[in-house]
N, C-alpha and C positions, 0 to 999 in steps of 0.2 A: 684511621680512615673512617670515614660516614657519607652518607646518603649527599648530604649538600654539599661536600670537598667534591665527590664524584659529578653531583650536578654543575659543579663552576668548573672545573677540569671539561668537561660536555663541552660546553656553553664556548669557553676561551678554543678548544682545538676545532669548533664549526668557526670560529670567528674567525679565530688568530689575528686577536687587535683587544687591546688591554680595555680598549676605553669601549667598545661595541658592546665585547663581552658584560662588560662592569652594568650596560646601559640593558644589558638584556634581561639582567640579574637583577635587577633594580638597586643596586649595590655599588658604590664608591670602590674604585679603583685599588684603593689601599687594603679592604681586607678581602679580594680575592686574592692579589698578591699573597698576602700571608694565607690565605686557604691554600692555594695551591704550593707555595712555601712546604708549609704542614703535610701535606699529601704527599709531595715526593719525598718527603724525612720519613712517614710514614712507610713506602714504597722501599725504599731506599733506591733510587737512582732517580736520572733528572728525564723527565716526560716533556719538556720543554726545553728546544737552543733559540735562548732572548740576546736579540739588542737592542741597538738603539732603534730604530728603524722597521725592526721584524719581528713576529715569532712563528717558530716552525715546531713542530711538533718532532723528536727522536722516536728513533726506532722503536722501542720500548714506550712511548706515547702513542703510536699508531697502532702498535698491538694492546694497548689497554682501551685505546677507543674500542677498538672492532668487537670487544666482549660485553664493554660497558654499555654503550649506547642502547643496545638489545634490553640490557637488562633492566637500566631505569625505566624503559618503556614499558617490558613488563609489570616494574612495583606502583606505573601511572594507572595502569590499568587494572592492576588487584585494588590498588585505593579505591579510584571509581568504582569498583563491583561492591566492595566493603561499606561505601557510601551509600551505592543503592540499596544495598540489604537492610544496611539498619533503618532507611526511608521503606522499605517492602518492594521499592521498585523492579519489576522485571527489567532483566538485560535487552528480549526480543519478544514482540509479540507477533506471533503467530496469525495472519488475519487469512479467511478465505470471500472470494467475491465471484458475485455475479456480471456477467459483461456490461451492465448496462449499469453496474456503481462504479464504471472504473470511469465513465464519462463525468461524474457529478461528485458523487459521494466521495470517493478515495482522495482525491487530492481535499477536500474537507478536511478530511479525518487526519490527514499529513498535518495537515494546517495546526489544529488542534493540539495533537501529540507534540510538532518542535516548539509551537510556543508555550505551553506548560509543562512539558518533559524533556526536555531537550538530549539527555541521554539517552532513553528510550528508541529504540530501533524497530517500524515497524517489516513485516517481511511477507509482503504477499504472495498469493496464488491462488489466480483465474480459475474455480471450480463450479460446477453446476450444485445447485439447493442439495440435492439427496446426497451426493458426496463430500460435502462440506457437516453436512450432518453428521454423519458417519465418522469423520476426521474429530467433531467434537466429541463425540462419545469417546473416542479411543485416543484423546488428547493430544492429537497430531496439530488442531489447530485449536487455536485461544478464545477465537471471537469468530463469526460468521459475517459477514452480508449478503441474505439470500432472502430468496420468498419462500414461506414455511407455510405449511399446507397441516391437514389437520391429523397424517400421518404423524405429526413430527413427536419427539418425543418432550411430556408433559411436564418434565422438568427444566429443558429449558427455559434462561431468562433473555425473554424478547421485549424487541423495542422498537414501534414503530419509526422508521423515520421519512416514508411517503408515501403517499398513497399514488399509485401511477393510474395513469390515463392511459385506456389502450389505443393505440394509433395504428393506421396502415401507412409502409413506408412507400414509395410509388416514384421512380424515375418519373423527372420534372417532363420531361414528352408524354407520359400516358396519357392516353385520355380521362383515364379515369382522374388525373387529377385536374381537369377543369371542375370536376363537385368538391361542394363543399362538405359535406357528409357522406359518406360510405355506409350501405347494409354487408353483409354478410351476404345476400343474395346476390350483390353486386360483382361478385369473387366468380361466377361461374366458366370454366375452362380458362380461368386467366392464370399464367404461368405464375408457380409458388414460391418460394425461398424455407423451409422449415428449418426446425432444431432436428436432428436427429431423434426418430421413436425413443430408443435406451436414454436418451438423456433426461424426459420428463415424460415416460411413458403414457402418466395420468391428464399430463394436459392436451396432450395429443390422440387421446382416448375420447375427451371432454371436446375438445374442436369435431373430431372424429363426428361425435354424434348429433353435434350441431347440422354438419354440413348432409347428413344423412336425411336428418326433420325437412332440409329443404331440394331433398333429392338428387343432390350430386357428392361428388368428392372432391377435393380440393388437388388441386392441377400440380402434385408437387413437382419439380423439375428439378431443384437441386437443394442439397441440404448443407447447412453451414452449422459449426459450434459455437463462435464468437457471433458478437452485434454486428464488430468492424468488419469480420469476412459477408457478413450477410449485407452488411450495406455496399460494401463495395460489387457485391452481384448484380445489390439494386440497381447501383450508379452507373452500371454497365448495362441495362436494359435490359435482366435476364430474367424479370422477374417483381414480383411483388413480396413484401416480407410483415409479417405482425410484429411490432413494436410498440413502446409506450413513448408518454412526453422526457422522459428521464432523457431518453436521445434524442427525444425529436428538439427538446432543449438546445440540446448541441448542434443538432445538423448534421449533415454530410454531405459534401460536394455533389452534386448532380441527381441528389434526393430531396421529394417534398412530402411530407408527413398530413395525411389528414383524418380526423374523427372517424370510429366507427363505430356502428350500432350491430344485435345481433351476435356478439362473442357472446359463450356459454359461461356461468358465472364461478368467476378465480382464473377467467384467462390471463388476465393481469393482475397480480395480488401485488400486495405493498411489501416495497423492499424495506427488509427489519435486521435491525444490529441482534446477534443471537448468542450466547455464550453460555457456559455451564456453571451453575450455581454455587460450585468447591474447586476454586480455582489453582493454580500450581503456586501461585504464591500470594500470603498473608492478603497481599494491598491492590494483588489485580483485579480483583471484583469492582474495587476502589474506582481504579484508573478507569475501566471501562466503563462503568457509570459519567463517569466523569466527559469522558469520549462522547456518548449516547445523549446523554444533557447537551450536547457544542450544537448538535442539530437538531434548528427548530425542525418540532413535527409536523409530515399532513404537508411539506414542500411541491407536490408535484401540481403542476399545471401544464394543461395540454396549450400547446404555440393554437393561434387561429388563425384557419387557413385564407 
């Protein structure tokens, strides 16, 4: 008995038709016949009741499927891993992102990975900049897409891949958006959308002190973690939200996006591919250069209103 009696025994009891089987195998009729011949001499009983007309698999056939099937599947998948190892390629990669890569950049990066990696699995999750940080240090995640500020730690390998434009997002009835440019003074008592203070303490520190230079505070009314929950606020009239072109690229139903002047500088920093320099395996420093190169830099441009 061997690996390929067992895969044509497979093959013939999904089938059960000599000539489907032979066509799946790529393989003449006449020496599956004699593989499986051989296999049940091997066995010693018959796994197969053939006529003219039929085959059906014996009691003793259905209970060798039900163990085997599992297990070729297994030795399909030790191969693929043994292939990728001796290429260095990881099994999954680990990615963490900002809301506003998951509009633009992510489905890129997909892009990228199946047409030159096609085994490669990538496995995201929605986290803010500081905690995706923190995941790279303590090798929870592979690669980052986040905005890195000058906290970050000096060994990471970063890689620009846009530079964003800050935009105010504004339910298409505001008045405010009959202009075509927006100040920061323009914001006063007008209902807010924020990120949560704990999410980017320091950039909300940084607005903070802007809106103080020009004498008020910003009208927050409700705070949202994702782009999509804040836009859909927007799109509901609740409010106004700070966002870049990366979304305003995209849109969203019953919001309209226009320039702003007066943010305090790094309210909008460029979203950068981030990763750590001694990676978990030989070739994935490799791969994610290779990812980092797929996109052209310095992408971002603000829609005009």
């Amino acid at each position: 008995m061997n690996i390929q009696q067992l895969r044509h025994f497979v093959a013939l009891a999904e089938e059960l038709h000599f000539g489907k089987a032979a066509q799946r195998l790529h393989i003449s009729q006449p020496p599956l016949s004699q593989s499986l011949a051989r296999l049940e001499a091997g066995v010693g009983m018959r796994l197969f009741e053939r006529t003219r007309r039929s085959v059906a698999l014996t009691a003793a056939g259905e209970a060798l499927l039900a163990e085997v099937r599992p297990a070729l599947q297994q030795i399909d998948r030790g191969i693929k891993s043994a292939r990728k190892a001796q290429n260095g390629l990881p099994d999954q990669i680990e990615v963490g992102f900002v809301s506003s890569a998951a509009l633009s950049v992510l489905p890129q990066m997909v892009r990228i990975v199946e047409s030159t990696w096609p085994t490669v699995k990538l496995r995201f999750r929605e986290l803010p900049s500081e905690l995706q940080a923190q995941r790279l240090l303590d090798g929870t995640l592979d690669v980052g897409l986040m905005h890195v500020d000058e906290h970050s730690d000096p060994n990471f390998r970063v890689y620009v891949i846009t530079e964003e434009v800050p935009l105010i997002a504004l339910p298409v009835n505001s008045p405010l958006a009959r202009r075509r440019r927006l100040k920061l003074s323009d914001l006063r008592d007008v209902p807010t959308i924020l990120f949560p203070r704990d999410q980017r303490p320091d950039l909300r520190a940084a607005l903070d002190m802007s809106f103080q230079r020009l004498g008020f505070m910003p009208n927050v009314v409700h705070e949202a973690t994702s782009m999509v929950a804040t836009l859909s606020l927007v799109s509901a009239g609740l409010g106004i939200a700070y966002t870049t072109d990366l979304v305003g690229q995209i849109g969203y139903p019953g919001v309209t996006f226009r320039r702003i002047t007066g943010l305090p500088t790094g309210f909008s920093q460029d979203l950068r591919m981030v990763w750590m320099p001694q990676p978990k395996t030989s070739q994935l420093t490799a791969v994610l250069e290779k990812i980092a190169e797929g996109f052209p830099k310095k992408t971002g441009t603000a829609p005009q209103p």
